[in-house]
C-alpha positions as CSV (number, residue, x, y, z in Angstrom):
1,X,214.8,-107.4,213.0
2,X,212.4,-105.9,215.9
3,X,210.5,-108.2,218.0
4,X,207.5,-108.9,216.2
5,X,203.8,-108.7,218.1
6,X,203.6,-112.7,217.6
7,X,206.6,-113.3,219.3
8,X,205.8,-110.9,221.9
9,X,202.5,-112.5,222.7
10,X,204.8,-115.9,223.5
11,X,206.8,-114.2,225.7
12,X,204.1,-112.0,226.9
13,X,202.5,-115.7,228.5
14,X,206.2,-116.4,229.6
15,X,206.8,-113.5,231.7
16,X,203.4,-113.6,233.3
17,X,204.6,-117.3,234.5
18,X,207.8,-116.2,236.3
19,X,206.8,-112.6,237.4
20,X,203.3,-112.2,238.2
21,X,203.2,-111.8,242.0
22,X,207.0,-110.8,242.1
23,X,207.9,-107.5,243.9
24,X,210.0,-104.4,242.7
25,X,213.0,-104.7,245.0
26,X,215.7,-102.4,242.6
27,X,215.5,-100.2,239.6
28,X,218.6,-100.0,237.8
29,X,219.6,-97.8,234.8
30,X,222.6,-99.0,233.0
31,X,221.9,-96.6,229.7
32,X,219.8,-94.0,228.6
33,X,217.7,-96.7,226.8
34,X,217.7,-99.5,229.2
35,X,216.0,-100.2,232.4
36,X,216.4,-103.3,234.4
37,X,213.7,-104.0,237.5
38,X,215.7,-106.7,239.7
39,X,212.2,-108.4,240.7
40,X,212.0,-111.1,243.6
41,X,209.2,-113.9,244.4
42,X,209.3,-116.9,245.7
43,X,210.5,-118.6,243.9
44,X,213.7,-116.2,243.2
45,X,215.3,-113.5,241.8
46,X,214.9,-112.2,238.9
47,X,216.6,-109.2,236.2
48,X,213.8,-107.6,233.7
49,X,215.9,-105.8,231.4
50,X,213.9,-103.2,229.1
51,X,215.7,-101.7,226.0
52,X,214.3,-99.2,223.7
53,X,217.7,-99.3,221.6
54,X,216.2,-98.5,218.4
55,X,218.3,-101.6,216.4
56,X,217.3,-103.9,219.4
57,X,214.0,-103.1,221.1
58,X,213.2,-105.9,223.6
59,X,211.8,-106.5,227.2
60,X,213.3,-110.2,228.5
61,X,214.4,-111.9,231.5
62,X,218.3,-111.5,231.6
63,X,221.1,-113.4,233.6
64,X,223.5,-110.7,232.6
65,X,224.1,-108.5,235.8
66,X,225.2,-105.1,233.4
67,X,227.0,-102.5,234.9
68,X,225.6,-99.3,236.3
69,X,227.0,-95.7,236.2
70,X,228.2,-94.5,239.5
71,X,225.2,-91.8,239.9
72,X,221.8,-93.2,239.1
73,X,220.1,-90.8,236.1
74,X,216.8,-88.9,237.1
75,X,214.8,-91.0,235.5
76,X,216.3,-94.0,237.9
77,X,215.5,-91.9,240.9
78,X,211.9,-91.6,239.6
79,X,211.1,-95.4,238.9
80,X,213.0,-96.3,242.3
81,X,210.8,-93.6,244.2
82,X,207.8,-94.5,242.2
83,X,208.0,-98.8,241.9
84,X,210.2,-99.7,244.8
85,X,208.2,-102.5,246.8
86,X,205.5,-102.6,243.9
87,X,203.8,-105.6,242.9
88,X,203.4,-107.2,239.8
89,X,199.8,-108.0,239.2
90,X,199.5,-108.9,235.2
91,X,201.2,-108.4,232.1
92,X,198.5,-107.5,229.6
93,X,198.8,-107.0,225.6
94,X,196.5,-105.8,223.1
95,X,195.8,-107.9,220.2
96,X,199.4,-108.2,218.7
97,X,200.1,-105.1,219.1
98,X,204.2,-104.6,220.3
99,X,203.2,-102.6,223.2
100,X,203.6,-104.8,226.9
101,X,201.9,-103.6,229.8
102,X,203.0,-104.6,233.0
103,X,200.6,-103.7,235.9
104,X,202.0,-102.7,239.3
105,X,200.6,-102.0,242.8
106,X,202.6,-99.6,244.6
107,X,202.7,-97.7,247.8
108,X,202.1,-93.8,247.1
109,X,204.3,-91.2,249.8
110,X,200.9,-91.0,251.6
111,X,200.8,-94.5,252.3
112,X,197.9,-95.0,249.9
113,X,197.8,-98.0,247.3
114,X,198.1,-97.1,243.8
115,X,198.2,-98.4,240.2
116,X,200.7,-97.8,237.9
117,X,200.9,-99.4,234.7
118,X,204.7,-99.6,232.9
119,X,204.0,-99.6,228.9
120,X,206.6,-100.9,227.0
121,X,206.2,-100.2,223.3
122,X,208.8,-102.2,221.1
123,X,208.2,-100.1,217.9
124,X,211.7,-99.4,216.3
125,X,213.6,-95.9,216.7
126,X,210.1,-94.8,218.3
127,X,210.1,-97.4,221.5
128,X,210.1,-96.7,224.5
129,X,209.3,-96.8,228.2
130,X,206.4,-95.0,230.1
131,X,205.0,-95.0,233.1
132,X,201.6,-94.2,233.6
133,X,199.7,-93.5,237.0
134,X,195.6,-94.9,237.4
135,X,194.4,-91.9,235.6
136,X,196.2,-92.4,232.6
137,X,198.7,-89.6,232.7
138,X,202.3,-90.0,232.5
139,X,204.5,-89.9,234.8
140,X,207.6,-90.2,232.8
141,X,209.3,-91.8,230.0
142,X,212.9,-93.4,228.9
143,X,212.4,-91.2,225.5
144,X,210.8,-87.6,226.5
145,X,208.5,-87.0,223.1
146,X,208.0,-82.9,222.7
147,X,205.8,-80.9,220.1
148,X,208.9,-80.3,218.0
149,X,209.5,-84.2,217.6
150,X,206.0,-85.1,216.9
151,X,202.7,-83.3,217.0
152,X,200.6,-86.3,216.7
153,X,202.0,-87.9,220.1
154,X,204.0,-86.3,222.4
155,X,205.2,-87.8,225.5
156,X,205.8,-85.9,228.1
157,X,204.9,-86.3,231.8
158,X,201.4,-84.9,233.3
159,X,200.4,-85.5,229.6
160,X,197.2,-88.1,228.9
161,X,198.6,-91.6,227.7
162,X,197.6,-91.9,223.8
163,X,198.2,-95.6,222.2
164,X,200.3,-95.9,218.8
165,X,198.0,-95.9,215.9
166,X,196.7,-99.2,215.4
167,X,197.0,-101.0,212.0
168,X,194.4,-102.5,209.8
169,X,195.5,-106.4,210.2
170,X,193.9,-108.9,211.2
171,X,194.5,-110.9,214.4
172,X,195.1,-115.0,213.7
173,X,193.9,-115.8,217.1
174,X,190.8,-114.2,217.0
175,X,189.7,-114.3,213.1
176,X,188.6,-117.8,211.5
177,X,191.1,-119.5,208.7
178,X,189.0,-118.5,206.0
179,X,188.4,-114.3,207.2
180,X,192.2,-114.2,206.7
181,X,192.5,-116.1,203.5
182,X,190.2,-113.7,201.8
183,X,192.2,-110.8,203.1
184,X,195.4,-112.1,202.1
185,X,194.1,-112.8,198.5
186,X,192.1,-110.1,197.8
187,X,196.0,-108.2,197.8
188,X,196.4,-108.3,194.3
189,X,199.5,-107.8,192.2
190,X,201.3,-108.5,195.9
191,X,203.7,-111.3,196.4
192,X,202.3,-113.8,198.7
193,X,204.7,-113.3,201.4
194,X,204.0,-109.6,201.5
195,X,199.8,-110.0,200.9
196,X,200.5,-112.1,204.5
197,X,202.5,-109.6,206.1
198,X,200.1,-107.0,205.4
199,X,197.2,-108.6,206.5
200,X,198.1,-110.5,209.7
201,X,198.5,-108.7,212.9
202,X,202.0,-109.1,214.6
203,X,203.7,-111.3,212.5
204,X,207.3,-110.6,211.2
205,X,209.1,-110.7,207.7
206,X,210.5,-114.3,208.6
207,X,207.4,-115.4,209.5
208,X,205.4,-113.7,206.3
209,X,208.1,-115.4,204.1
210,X,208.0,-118.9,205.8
211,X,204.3,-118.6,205.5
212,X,204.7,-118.2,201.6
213,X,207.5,-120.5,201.5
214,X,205.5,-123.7,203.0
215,X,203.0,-122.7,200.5
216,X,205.2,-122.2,197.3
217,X,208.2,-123.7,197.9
218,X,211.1,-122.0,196.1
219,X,209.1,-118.8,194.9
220,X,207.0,-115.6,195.9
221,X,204.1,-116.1,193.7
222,X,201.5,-113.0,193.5
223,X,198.2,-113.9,195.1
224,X,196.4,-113.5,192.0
225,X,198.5,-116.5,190.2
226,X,197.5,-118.5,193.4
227,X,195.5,-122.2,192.2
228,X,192.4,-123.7,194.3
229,X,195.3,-126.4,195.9
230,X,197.5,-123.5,197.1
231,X,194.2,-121.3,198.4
232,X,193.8,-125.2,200.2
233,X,197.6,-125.0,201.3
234,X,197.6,-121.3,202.0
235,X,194.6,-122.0,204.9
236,X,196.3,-125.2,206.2
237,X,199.5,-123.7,207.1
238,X,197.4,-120.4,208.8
239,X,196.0,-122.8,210.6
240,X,199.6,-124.7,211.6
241,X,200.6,-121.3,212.1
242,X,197.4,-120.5,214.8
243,X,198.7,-123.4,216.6
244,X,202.0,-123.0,216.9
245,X,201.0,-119.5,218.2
246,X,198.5,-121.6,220.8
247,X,201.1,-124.1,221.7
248,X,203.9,-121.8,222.6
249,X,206.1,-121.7,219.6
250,X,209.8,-122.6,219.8
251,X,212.3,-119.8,220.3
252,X,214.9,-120.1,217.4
253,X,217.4,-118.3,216.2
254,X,219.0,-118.2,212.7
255,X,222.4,-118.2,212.3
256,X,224.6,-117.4,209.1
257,X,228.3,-118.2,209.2
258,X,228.3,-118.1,212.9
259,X,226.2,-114.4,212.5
260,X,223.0,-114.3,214.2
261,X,220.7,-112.9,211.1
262,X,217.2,-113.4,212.6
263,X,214.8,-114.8,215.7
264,X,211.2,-116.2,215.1
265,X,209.1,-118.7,216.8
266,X,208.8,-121.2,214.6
267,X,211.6,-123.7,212.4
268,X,212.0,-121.6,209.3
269,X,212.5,-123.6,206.3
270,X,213.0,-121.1,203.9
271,X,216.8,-120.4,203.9
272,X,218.0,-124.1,203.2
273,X,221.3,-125.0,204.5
274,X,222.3,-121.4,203.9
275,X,221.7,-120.9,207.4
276,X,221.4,-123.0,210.7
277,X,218.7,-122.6,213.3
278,X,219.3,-123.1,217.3
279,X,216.7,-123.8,219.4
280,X,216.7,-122.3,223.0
281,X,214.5,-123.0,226.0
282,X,212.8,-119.4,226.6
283,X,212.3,-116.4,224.6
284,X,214.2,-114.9,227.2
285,X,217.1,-116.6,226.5
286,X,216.8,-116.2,222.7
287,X,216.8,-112.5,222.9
288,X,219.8,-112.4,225.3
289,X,221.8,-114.4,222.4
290,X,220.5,-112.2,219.8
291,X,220.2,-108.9,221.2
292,X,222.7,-109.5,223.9
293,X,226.2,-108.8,221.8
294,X,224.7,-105.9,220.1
295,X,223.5,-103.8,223.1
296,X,226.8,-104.5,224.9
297,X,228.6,-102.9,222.2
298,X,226.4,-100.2,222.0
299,X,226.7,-99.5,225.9
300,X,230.4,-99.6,225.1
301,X,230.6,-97.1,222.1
302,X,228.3,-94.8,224.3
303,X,231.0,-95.0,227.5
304,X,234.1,-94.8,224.8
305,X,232.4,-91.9,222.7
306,X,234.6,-88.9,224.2
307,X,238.0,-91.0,224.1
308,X,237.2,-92.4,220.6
309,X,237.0,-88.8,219.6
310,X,239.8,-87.4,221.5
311,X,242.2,-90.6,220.0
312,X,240.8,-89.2,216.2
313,X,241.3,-85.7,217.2
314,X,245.0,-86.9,218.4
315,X,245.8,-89.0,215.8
316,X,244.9,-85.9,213.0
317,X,246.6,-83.6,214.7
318,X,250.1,-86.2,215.1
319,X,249.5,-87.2,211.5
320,X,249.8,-83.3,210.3
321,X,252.4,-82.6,212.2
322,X,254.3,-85.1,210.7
323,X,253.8,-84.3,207.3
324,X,254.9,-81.0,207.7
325,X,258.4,-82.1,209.3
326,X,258.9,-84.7,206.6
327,X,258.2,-82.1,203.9
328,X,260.3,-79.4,206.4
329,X,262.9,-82.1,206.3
330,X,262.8,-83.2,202.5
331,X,263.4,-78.8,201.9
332,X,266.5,-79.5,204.2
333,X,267.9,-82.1,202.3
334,X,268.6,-80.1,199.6
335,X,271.0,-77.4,202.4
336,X,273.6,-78.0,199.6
337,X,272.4,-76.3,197.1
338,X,271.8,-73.2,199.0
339,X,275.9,-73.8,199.9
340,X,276.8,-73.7,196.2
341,X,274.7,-70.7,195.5
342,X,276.8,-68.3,199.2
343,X,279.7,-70.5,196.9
344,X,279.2,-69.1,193.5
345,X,278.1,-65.5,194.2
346,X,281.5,-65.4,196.1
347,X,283.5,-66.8,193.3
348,X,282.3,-64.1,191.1
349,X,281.1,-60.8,193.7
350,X,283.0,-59.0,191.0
351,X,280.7,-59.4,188.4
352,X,277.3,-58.6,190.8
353,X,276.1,-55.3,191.8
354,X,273.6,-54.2,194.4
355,X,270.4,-54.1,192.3
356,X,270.4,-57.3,190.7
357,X,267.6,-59.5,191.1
358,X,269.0,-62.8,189.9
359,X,272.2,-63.9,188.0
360,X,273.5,-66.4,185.9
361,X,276.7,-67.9,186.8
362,X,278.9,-70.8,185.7
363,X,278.9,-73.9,187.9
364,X,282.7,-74.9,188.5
365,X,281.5,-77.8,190.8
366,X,279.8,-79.4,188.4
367,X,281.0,-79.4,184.6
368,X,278.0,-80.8,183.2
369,X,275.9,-77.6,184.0
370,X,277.6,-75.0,181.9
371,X,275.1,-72.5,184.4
372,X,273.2,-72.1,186.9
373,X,270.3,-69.6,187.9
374,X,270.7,-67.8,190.7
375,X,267.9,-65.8,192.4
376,X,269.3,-62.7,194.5
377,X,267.6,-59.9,196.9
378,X,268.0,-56.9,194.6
379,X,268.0,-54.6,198.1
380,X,271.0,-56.4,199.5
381,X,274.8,-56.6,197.8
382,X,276.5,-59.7,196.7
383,X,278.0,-60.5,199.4
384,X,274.9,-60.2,201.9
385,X,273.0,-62.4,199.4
386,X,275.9,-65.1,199.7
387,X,275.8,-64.6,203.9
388,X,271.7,-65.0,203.4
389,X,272.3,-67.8,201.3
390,X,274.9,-69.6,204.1
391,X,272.3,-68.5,206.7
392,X,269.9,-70.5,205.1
393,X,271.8,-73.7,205.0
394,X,273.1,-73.4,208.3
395,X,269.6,-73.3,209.5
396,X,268.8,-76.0,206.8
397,X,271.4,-78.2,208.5
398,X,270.0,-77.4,212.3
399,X,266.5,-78.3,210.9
400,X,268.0,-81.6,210.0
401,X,269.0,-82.4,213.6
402,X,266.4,-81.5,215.3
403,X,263.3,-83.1,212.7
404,X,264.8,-86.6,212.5
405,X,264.3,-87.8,216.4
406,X,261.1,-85.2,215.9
407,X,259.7,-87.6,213.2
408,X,260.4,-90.4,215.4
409,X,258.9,-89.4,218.1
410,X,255.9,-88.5,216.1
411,X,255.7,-92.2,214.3
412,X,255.8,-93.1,218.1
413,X,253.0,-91.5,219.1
414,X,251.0,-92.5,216.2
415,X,252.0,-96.0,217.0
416,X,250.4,-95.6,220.7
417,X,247.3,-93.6,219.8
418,X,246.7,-97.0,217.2
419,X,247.6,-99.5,220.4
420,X,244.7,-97.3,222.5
421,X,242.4,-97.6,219.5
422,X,242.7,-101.3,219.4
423,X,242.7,-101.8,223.5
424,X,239.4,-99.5,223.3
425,X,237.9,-101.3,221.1
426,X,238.1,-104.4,222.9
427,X,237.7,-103.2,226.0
428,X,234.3,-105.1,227.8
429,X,233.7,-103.4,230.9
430,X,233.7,-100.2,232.1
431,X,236.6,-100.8,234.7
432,X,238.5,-101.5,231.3
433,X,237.5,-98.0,230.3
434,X,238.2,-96.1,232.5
435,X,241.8,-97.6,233.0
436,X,242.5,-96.8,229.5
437,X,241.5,-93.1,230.5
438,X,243.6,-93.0,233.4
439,X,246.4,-94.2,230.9
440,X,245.4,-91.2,228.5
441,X,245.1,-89.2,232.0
442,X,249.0,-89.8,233.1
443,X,250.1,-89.3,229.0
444,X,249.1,-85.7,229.0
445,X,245.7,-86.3,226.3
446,X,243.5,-85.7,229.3
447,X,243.8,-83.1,231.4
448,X,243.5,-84.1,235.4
449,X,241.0,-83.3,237.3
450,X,241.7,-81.6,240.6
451,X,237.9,-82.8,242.7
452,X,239.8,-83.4,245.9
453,X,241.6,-86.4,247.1
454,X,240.5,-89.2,245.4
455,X,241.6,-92.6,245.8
456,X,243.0,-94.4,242.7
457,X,240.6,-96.8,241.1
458,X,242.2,-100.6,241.5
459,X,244.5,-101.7,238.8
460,X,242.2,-104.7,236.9
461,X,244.4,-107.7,236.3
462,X,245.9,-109.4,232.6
463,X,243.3,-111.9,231.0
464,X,244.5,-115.9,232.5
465,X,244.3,-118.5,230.1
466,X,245.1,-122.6,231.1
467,X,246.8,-124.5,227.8
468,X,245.4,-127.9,227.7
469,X,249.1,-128.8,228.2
470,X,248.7,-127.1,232.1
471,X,250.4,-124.2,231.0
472,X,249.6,-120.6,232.4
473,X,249.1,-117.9,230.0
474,X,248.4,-114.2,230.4
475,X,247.4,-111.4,228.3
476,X,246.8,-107.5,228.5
477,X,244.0,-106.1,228.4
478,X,245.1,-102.7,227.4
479,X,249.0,-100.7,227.2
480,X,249.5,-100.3,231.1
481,X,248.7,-104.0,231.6
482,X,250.9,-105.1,228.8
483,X,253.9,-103.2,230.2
484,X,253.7,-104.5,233.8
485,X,252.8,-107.7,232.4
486,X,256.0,-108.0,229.9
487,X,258.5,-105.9,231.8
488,X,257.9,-106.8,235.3
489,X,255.9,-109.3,236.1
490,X,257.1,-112.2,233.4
491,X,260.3,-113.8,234.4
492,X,263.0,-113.9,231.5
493,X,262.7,-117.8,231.0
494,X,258.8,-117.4,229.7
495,X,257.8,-116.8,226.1
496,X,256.6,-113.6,225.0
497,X,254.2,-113.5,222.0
498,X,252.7,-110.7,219.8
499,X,250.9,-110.3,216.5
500,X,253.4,-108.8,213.9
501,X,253.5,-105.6,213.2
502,X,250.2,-104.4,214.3
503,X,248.1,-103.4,217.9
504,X,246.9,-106.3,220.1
505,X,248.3,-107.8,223.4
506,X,250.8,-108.6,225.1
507,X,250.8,-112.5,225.7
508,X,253.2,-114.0,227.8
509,X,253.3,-118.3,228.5
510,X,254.5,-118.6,232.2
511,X,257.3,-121.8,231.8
512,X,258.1,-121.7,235.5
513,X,261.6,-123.0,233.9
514,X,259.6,-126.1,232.2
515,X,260.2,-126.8,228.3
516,X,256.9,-125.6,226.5
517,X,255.2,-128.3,224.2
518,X,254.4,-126.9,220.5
519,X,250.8,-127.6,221.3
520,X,251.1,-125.2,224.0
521,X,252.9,-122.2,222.3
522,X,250.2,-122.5,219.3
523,X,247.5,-121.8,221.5
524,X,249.6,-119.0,222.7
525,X,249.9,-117.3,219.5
526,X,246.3,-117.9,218.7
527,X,245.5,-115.9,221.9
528,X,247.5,-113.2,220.7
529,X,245.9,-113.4,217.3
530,X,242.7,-113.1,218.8
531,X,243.4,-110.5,221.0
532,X,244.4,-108.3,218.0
533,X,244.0,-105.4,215.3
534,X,244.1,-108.4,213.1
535,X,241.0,-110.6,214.8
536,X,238.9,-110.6,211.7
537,X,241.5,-111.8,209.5
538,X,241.6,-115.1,208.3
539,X,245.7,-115.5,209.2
540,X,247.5,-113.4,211.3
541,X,251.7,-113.4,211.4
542,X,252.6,-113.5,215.8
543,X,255.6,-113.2,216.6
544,X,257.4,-114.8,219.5
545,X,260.7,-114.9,221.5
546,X,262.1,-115.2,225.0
547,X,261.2,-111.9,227.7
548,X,264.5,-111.8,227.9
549,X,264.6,-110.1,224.4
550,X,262.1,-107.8,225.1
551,X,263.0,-104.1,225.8
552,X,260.8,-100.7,226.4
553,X,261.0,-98.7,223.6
554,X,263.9,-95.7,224.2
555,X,261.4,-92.9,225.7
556,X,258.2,-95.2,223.9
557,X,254.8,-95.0,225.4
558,X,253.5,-97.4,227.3
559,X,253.3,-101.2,225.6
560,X,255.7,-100.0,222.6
561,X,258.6,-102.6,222.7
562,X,261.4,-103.8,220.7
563,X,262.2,-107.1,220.5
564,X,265.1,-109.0,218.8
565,X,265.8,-113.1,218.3
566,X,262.4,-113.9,217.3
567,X,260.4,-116.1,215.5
568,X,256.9,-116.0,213.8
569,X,254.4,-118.3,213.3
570,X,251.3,-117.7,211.3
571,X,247.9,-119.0,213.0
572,X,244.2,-118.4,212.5
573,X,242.4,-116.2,215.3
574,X,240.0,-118.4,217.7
575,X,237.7,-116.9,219.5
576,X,235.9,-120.1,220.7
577,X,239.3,-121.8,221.8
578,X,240.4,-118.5,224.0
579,X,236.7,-118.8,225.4
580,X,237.5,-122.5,226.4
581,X,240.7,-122.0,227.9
582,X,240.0,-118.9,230.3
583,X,240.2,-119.2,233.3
């Protein structure tokens, strides 16, 4: 869901309470749709993280220091020129509209004081970020807006400032009880929740539904089936609703199976026990837990985009070749026949003459086929169609001997390319990344790039994990880390663990010559389950052994091992308990 008007209006009165009075001291641009204004007061420092992602919109307060590209973007350059050393003076909203407007005074180049007013408009795929100057033109925007997007509002700087159409609701802090009520019911052949959604300003599906739901529990009666003691009901709960609005609300988030489904400001009541609400001190904080997972992953994809594609591009391209050697190699294995056939035309040359474009010939070799077909090159004689035929299966034969370790070699690489997939995919930072694309780098899949000398970016170090027996535990993050991990680093006493027969880490328990406990080696294998292709399944096979009986895969990629003496235990993936025991 977007942030609704409502809810925006609460934080709205939240921001102005930390902020107002706070100066610009660094702009930061972590994405194309983000900005982050690292603001200090008095009172301290804080992060204002604005994101016009379309499936999370949101403007928040934000612990989360998020990592920056190495060159700032244009844009960047243009907010730090334009609100470095500015000063907050109010945050001001419309109605319930979901457009923020934080006022700044700035510093022009002439040394001239200035106003410039940052509108953040949390609409869907259409928000955005613009900054406007006193005279209501814009100086710039996150999302540029041009005629051939929209010719009702364009965005684009030197451009006049337009606001978003406003819609025909009504607003619950300014309209009585009984204004709204009348609206709301004059909405006929509408369900009551969506008669309330249409009629009050800012408010968001959750809200509309609990709304009707306090009214009617159980169902969404139309307005027009409403009775005098729900009209009476209908006006109470506007008004508990005006309140709540008055008093602050209380940031909550719903939660389905451990899924965050929705945010609101209120307790909903409407899902039951089919879902569990958490309560969190600030709106700030709520939208970090709800928005928070969903924009890293997007920052991710956006930073893995060319190597996902390169990997699929890869693994296509492996995957054909290998078909065509298997079906090269199934032709070969039938070399024998083309023997029998140089075979038969010599046993009966006597009978052939140049001319002939297939024969017929009894099959000596094999009783049980009184003749066999034979289909010959009516431009050669019959003893150049035998040689062609004996050509054939010697080549048949070389084929053979060469496609086998070629198949290999190709299942190989197929295996790797799946290992980068799965190490990409979990990859959180973009250190992460960009050692997986030094790995593709040295592989071959990217070509180098010659800029100069350039000093290698520092190796990041295996995930440590502490068993609640004392026990250390480390695991790779991606291939490189599980090879130096495995085949240097562990000593040939510890245990090694992996999930069967599928991508995932390296995990390795450091015994430091000590006996591990069971307790101990369980948690292990849940690491490694976790830590896996198989991470969403309910059971995951890992198997374990001794380093010692881990070897690199003849001529493998990096992290492709073999591994002998082993055992496997089967253990349910844990994210919470690897959370815990991280060091």
């Amino acid at each position: 869901m977007a942030l609704d008007g409502a809810t925006l209006h609460l934080l709205r009165g939240e921001l102005s309470r930390q902020l107002v009075g706070a100066r610009v001291d660094k702009v930061q641009q972590p994405s194309r749709e983000e900005l982050v204004l690292v603001m200090r007061s008095r009172v301290g420092t804080f992060r204002l993280l604005i994101s016009v992602r379309a499936a999370c919109p949101r403007i928040n307060i934000t612990p989360q220091n998020i990592e920056n590209p190495a060159q700032p973007p244009m844009f960047c350059m243009l907010m730090r020129k334009k609100l470095g050393g500015a000063r907050l003076e109010a945050i001001r909203q419309q109605g319930m509209d979901r457009v923020l407007m934080l006022d700044f005074e700035a510093v022009s180049e002439l040394g001239d004081r200035v106003r410039l007013t940052m509108i953040v408009e949390i609409m869907g795929r259409c928000s955005n970020a613009i900054l406007v100057d006193g005279d209501g033109k814009i100086v710039d925007a996150l999302k540029r807006v041009d005629g051939a997007m929209s010719t009702m509002r364009m965005i684009l700087p030197g451009l006049r400032y337009t606001e978003p159409p406003v819609q025909d609701k009504l607003n619950i802090l300014e309209c009585d009880t009984a204004q709204l009520c009348s609206r709301i019911c004059n909405s006929i052949g509408t369900p009551l929740s969506k008669a309330c959604l249409g009629a009050i300003q800012g408010i968001s599906p959750i809200v509309a539904r609990e709304l009707a739901h306090r009214v009617c529990p159980g169902r969404d009666i139309l307005v027009e089936d409403m009775t005098d003691t729900l009209r009476q009901s209908l006006e109470y709960h506007i008004e508990a609703l005006r309140r709540t609005l008055t008093e602050g609300g209380q940031p909550t988030l719903v939660t389905e199976n451990g899924r965050a489904i929705d945010m609101t400001f209120l307790s909903a009541t409407q899902y039951g026990e089919k879902a569990q609400m958490t309560q969190y001190e600030s709106y700030s904080a709520l939208l970090d837990a709800f928005c928070g997972s969903r924009d890293h992953a997007e920052r991710m994809k956006v930073k893995e985009q060319d190597l996902l594609k390169l990997l699929a591009n890869a693994a296509d391209r492996t995957a054909r070749k290998l078909a065509a050697q298997r079906k090269e190699l199934e032709e070969a294995a039938q070399r024998d026949q083309l023997r029998l056939y140089g075979d038969l035309i010599n046993a009966n040359i006597y009978r052939l003459s140049k001319g002939d474009s297939f024969c017929e010939l009894e099959n000596y070799f094999d009783p049980e086929l009184a003749t066999i077909r034979i289909m010959l090159d009516p431009t050669l004689s019959p003893s150049q169609n035998a040689q062609a035929y004996y050509k054939e299966y010697r080549r048949a034969q070389t084929a053979e001997a060469h496609l086998i370790p070629l198949i290999e070699q190709g299942e190989q690489e197929l295996l790797y390319i799946d290992s980068v997939f799965d190490a990409l995919s979990r990859a959180r930072t973009t250190a992460e990344v960009a050692e997986i694309r030094a790995e593709l780098t040295d592989g071959g899949y990217i070509k180098h790039k010659t800029t100069g000398k350039s000093k290698p970016s520092a190796l990041s170090q295996p995930m440590r994990f502490v068993s609640d027996d004392g026990f250390e535990i480390s695991a790779g993050r991606n291939n490189r880390q599980n090879d130096r991990l495995t085949l240097k680093d562990a000593a040939n006493s510890d245990t090694w663990f992996h999930a069967a027969k599928m991508p995932g880490s390296h995990v390795v328990v450091h015994a430091h010559g000590q006996p591990v406990p069971d307790s101990t080696l369980e948690q292990a294998a849940i690491i490694a389950a976790t830590y896996s292709r198989g991470a969403e399944q309910g059971l995951v096979p890992v198997d374990y052994t001794r380093v010692k009986n881990v070897t690199r895969m003849p001529g493998g990629k990096p992290g492709l091992v073999n591994y002998v003496e082993y055992q496997t235990v089967f253990v349910h993936p844990d994210p919470q308990l690897c959370e815990r025991l991280k060091k």
